[in-house]
N, C-alpha and C positions, 0 to 999 in steps of 0.2 A: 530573565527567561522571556524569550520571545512569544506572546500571547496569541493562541494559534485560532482562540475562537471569538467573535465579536457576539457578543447576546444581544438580541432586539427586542424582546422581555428577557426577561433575567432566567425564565425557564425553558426558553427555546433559544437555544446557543445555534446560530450559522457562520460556517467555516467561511471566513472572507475569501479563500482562495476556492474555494467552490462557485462561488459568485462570479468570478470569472474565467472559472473555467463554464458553465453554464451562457457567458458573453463569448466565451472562442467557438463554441459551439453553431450561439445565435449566427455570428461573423460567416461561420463557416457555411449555413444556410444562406445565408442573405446573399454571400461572395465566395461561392466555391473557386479552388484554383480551378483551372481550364487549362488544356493546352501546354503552349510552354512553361505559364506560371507554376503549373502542377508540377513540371519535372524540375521546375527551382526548387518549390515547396518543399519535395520529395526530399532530395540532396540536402536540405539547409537541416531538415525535419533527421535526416540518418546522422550529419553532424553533429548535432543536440542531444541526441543520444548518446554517441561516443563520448561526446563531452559531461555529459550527466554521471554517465559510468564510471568516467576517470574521476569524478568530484567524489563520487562512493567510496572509490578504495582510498583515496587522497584523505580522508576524514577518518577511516576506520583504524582509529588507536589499535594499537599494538599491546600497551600497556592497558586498555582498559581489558582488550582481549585475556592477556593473560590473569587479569583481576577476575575475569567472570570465570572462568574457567574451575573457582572454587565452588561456585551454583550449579554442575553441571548436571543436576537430579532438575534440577528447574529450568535450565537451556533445554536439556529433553526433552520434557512435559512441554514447553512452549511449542518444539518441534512438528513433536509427534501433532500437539492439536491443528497445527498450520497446514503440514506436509501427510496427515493419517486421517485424523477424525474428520476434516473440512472436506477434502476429495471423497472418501467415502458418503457424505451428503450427498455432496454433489452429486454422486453416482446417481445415489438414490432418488433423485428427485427428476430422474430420469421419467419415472413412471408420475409424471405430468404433463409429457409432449404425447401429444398435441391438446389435451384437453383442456390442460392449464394455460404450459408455456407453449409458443412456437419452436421448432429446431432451433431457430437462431438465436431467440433469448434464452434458450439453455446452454445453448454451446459459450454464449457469455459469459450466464450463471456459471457453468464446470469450470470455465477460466479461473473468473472470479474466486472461485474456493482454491487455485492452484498458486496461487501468486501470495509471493511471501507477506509479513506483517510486517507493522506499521516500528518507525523508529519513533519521530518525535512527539505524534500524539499520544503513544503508548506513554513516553517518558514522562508526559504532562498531566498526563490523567492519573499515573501514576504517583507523581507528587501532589497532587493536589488532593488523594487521595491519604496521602500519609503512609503510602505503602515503600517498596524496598527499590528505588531507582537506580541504584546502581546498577541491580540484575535488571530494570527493565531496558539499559543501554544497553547491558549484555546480550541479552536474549533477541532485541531489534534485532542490532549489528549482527549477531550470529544469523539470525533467522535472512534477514537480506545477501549475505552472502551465502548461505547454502540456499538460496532461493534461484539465485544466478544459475544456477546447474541444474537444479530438481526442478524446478519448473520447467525448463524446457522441456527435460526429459520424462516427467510428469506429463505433458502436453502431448508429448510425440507419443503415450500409451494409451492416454483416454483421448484423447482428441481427434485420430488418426480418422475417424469418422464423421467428422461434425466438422469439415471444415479448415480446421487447424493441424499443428503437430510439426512433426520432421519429415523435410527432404534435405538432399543435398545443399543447397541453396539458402534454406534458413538455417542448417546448422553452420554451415561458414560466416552466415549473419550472425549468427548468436556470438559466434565466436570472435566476428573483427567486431561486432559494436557494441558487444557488452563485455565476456570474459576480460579481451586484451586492455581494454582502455582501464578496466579496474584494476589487473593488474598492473598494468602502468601507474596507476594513481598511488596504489602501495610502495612499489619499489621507488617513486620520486617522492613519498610522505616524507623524509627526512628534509627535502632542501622544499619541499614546498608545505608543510606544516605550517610554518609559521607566517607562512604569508596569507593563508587560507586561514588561520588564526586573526588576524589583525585585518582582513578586510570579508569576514565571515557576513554580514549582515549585506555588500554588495552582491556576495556571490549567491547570494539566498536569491537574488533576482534573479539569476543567472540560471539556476537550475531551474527555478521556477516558470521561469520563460520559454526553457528550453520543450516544457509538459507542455505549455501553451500553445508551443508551434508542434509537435506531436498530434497533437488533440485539433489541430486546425486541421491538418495533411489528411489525419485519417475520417474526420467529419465530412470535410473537403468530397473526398473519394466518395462517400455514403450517397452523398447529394448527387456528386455526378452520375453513377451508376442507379442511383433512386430506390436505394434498400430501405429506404426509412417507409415507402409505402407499406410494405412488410408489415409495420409492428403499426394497431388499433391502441387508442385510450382503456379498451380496456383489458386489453394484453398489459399495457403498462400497470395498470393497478395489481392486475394479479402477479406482477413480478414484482411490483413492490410489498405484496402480502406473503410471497413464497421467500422475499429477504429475510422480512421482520421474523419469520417462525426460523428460517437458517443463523440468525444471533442472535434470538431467547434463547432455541437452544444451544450453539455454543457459549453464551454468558454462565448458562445452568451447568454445563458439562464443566469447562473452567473452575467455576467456584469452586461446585463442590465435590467435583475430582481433586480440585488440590490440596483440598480440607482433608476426603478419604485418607491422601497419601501421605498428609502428616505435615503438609508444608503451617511454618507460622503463618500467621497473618500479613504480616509485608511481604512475604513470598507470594501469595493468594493471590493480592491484587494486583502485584506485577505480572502473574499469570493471568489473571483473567484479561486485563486490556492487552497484554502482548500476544495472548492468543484464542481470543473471540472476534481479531482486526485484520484487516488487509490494506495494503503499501498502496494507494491509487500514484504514489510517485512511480515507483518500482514495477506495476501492472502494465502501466501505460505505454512506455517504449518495446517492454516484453510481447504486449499484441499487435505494435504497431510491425516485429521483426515477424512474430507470429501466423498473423492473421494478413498482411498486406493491406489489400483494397478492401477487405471486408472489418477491419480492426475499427471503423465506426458506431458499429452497431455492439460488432464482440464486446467493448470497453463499456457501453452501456449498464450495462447491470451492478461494473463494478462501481463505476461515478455515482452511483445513487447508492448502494449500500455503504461509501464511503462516508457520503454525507448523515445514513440515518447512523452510522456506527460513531460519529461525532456527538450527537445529539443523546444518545442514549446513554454513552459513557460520560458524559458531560454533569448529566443527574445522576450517575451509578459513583462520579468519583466521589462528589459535594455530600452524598447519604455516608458515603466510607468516611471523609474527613467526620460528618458530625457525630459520626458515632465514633471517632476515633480517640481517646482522654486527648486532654488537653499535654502539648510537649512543653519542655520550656526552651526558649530561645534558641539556645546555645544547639541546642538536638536537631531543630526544623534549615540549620542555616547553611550545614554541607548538604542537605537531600536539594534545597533550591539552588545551592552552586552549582552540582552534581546537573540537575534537570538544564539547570543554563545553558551549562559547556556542551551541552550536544548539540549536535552539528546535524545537516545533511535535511532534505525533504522528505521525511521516511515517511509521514502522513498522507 
């Protein structure tokens, strides 16, 4: 299994791939596109997306689909917390602008709580945990694919004020750069499975690159237009302080909502990381169709509670493993197969 977090003390875990997304950012400050580079950027940036999308459904087993489909009391609970409890936050935390948040790091913030969860960090955290992974691929992959739909349409009901949402124009966007290419990537999973199988660790660049130039296009735009004047140091702390209280409480709602409703223990914790998290893969092309020229600042809030929601779950799996009995071998050796074989940048 691909190790998704680098420790620099052993109790402050940082996501290598936040480190350079934090570098595309700087890039993007230092070297906005301009000009005609911007309308390459833009085009290369809408590409990367389609192509991202296609890598989605081209990964989403069929077979695991119908495997999880026996948890489906626990695909709900993930739902519901992603697509019901998170938005209603959101809402709520309304009554912070202006004296907290700015309009614009809230309309982030609402984003942010709108955009589906996380695949592989959930699957990671969940086996290192000792909790139930097969449901935590389930519940990803589910949650990422009903996110393709509900989010937008999610967007286009709370957002239609702030910024974002539906017109014409972005729903045709939604439609040729995310739904179609996904679908495309399911209906050719037969003759391309196994080549995205055997060359899985390439393609991780691929996607990942693809976020890279995403996150450049729309930082890009930030700098040109000068939204970044907008937000003060210490607007930024208070939206880092209004994160940390938006994932104790979904961490606490998770737990022990899933204890109320009877789920065992490895069901718990595959609830709680798959839904206290958000997709900053899955977020990021969704504001860049969303938001336009504004999608630099909108993704903002998500990139930083991506990063604390790494760090936090990081200590919350390692306390589950060590309170977890001891397994013997034979038991620990399909949940680290299982956590392997998944695929895709859901994190």
């Amino acid at each position: 299994m691909r190790r998704p977090l680098l420790p620099l003390p052993s109790w402050l875990p940082v996501d290598g791939y936040l480190l350079a997304l934090v570098g595309t950012v700087a890039l993007a400050a230092l070297l906005p596109a301009r000009g005609p580079a911007a309308t390459v950027a833009d085009g290369a940036a809408t590409g990367a997306v389609a192509l991202l999308f296609f890598l989605y459904g081209a990964r989403l087993s069929t077979r695991e689909v119908t495997a999880g489909l026996r948890h489906w009391r626990l695909h709900l609970t993930v739902l519901a917390c992603t697509f019901a409890v998170f938005p209603v936050l959101g809402l709520a935390a309304r009554a912070l602008v202006p004296a907290v948040l700015p309009p614009t790091l809230y309309t982030g913030l609402l984003f942010l709580c709108l955009v589906p969860s996380t695949i592989q960090s959930s699957i990671a955290f969940t086996s290192i945990a000792r909790g139930n992974v097969a449901a935590a691929i389930c519940a990803g992959s589910f949650s990422s694919l009903v996110g393709i739909v509900i989010t937008p349409l999610l967007a286009g009901l709370v957002l239609h004020g702030d910024g974002g949402g539906f017109s014409a124009d972005a729903l045709l966007s939604i439609v040729c750069q995310l739904l179609l290419p996904f679908l495309a990537g399911q209906l050719l999973r037969r003759w391309t499975g196994g080549f995205l199988t055997r060359h899985k660790k390439a393609l991780g660049f691929v996607d990942r690159g693809s976020i890279l130039l995403v996150v450049y296009t729309a930082f890009s735009a930030g700098m040109v237009q000068g939204i970044w004047h907008q937000v003060s140091p210490l607007r930024l702390l208070c939206l880092l302080g209004v994160e940390a209280a938006l994932l104790a409480v979904m961490l606490t709602a998770t737990s022990y909502g899933s204890k109320r409703l009877g789920f065992r223990r490895e069901d718990r914790i595959a609830i709680s990381f798959a839904g206290s998290k958000k997709s900053l893969a899955a977020g990021l092309p969704m504001a860049s169709v969303l938001f336009g020229a504004q999608a630099g600042l909108m993704v903002l809030p998500l990139m930083l509670f991506h990063q604390m929601q790494l760090m936090v779950c990081a200590v919350l799996a390692k306390r589950y493993a060590a309170r977890a009995e001891p397994q013997p071998r034979r038991e620990q050796a399909p949940a680290a197969a299982t956590a392997g074989a998944a695929t895709g940048p859901g994190g």
